[in-house]
C-alpha positions as CSV (number, residue, x, y, z in Angstrom):
1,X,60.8,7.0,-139.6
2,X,60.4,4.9,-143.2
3,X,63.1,2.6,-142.4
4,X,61.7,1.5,-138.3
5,X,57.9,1.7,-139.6
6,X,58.8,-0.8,-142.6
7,X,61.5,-3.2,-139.9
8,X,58.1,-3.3,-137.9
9,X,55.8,-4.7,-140.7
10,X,58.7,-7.2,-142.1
11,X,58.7,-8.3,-138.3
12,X,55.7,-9.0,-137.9
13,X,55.3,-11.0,-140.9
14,X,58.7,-12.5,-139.9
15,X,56.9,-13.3,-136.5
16,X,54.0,-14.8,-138.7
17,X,56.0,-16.8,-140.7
18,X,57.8,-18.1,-138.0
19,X,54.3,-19.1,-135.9
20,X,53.1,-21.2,-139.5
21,X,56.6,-23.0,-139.7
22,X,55.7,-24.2,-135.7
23,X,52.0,-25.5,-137.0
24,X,53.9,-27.3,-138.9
25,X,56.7,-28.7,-137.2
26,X,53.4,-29.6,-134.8
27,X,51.1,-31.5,-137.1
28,X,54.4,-33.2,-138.4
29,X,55.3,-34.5,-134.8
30,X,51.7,-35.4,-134.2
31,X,51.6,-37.4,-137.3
32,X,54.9,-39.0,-137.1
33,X,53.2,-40.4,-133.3
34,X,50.0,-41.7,-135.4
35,X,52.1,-43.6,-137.6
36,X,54.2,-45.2,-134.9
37,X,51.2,-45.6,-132.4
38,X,50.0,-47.6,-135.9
39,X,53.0,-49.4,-136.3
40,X,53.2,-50.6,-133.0
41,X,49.3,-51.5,-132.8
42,X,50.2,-53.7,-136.0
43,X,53.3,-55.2,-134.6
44,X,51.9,-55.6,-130.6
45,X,48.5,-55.9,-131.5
46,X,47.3,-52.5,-129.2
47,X,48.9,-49.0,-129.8
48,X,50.5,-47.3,-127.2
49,X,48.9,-43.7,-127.3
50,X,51.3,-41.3,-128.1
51,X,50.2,-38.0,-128.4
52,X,51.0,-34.1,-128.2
53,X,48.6,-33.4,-125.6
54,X,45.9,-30.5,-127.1
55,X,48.0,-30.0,-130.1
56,X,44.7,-28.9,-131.8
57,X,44.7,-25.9,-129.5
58,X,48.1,-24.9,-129.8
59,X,48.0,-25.2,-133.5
60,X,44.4,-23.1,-133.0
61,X,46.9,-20.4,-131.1
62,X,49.6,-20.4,-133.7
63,X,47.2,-20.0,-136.6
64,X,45.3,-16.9,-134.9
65,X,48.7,-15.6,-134.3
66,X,50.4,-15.9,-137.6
67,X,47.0,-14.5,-139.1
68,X,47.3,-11.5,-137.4
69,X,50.5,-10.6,-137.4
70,X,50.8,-10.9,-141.4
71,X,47.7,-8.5,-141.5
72,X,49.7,-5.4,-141.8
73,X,53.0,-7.0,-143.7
74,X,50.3,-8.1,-146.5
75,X,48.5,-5.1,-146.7
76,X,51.6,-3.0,-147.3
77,X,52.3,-5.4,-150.4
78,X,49.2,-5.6,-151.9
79,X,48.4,-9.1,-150.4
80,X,45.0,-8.1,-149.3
81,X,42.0,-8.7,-151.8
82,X,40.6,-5.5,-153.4
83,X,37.8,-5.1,-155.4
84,X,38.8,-2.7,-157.8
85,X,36.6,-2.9,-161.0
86,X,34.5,0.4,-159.6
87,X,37.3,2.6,-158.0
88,X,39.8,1.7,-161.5
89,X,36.8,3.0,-163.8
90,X,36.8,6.5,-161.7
91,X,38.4,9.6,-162.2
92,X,41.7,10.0,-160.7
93,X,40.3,12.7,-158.2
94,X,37.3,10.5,-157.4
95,X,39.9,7.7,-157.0
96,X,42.1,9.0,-154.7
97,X,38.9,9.9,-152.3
98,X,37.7,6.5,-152.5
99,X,41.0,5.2,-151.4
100,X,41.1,7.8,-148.6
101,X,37.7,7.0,-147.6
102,X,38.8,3.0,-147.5
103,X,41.4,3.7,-145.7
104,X,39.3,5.7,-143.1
105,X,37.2,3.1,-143.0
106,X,39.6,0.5,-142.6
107,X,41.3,2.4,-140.0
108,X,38.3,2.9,-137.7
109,X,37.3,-0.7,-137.7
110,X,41.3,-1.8,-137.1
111,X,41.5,0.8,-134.1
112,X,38.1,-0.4,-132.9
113,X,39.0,-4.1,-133.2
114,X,42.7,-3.6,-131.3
115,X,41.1,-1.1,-128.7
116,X,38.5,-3.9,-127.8
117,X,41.3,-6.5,-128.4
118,X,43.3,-5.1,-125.8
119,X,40.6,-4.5,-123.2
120,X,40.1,-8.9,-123.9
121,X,43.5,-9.2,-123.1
122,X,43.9,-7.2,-119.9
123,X,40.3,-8.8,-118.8
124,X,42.0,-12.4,-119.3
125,X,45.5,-11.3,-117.5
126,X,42.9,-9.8,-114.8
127,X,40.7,-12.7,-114.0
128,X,43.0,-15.1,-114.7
129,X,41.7,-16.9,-117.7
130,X,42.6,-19.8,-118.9
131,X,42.1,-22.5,-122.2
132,X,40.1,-25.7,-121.6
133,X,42.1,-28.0,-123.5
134,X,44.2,-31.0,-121.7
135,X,47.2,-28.2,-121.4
136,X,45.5,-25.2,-119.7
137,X,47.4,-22.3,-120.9
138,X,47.0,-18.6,-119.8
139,X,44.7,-17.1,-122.8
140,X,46.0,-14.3,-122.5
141,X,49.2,-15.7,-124.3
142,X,47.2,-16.6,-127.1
143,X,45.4,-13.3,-127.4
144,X,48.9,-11.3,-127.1
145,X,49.8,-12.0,-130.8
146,X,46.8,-11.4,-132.0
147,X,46.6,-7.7,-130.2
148,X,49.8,-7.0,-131.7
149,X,49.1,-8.1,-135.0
150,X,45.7,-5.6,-134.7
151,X,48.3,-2.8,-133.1
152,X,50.7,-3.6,-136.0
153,X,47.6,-3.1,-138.5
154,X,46.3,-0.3,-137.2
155,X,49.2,1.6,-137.5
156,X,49.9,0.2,-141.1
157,X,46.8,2.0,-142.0
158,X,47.5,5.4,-140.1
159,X,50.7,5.1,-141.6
160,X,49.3,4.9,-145.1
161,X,46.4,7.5,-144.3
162,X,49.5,9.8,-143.9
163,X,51.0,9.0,-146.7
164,X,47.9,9.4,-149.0
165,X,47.3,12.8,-147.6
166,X,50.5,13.8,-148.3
167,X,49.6,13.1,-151.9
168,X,52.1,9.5,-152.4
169,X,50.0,6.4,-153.7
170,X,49.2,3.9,-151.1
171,X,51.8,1.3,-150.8
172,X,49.7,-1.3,-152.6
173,X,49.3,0.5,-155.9
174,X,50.2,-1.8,-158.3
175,X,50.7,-4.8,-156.1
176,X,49.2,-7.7,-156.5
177,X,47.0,-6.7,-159.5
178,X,48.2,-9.4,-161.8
179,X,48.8,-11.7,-159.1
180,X,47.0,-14.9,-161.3
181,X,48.7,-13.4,-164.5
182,X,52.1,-15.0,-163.1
């Protein structure tokens, strides 16, 4: 079960990776058009418009998606921000309940978030709804990634909740501690 639960979480930061290398390729495109609109406004003396209609929104989309889907890819190595200067001064019983209770927290608002998440997407697919930029597009496209990337997290954190109980350290222990000390 390791191996399909860990191909999952590299996917979906694969996935996420793959949705910031198209913001880019975007903004690059839409740039490259600014400086030859700008090029031929100095050479013609008017610019001729070229644009990648509502690439704003789409690079909106792609951001919300690639944000989501790393959530659970980063939490599993340590990429999330933790506060640790109380729960490292604890006990080790002590700390080991705090990171239990975290994660219970944690889990609860994740399972809240893609329960409600979900309901937003079948409500968009239901009635139909669509963005209001210049290309109209579906929103339920948009808010597919981001379900999955709450799904994803959700069961990242069920999946470490296990593994705590079980008595293994979560998988961030020792990750990204000494990330600035590099």
């Amino acid at each position: 079960m390791r191996p399909v639960l860990d191909f999952i979480y590299r996917a979906a930061g694969g996935l996420a990776a793959l949705f910031i290398v198209a913001i880019v390729a975007l903004v690059f495109a839409q740039v490259c058009l600014n400086l030859a609109d700008k090029i031929a406004a100095a050479l013609t003396g008017t610019g001729v418009g070229l644009t990648i209609p509502s690439y704003a929104d789409f690079t909106g989309f792609f951001l919300a998606a690639s944000t989501f889907l790393a959530l659970a890819y980063a939490l599993r190595a340590g990429g999330h921000i933790r506060v640790t200067l109380v729960t490292n001064r604890l006990p080790p019983a002590a700390h080991r309940a705090a990171e239990l209770g975290v994660i219970l927290l944690a889990l609860a608002m994740s399972g809240f978030a893609t329960w409600y998440m979900g309901l937003l997407l079948l409500e968009s697919l239901e009635f139909g709804d669509r963005s209001a930029g210049m290309v109209s597009v579906p929103l339920w496209l948009p808010q597919a990634p981001v379900a999955l990337g709450l799904a994803i997290l959700t069961l990242a954190l069920a999946d470490e909740l296990i593994s705590v109980l079980r008595g293994a350290l979560p998988s961030w222990e020792g990750k990204g501690e000494n990330l600035l000390s590099e």
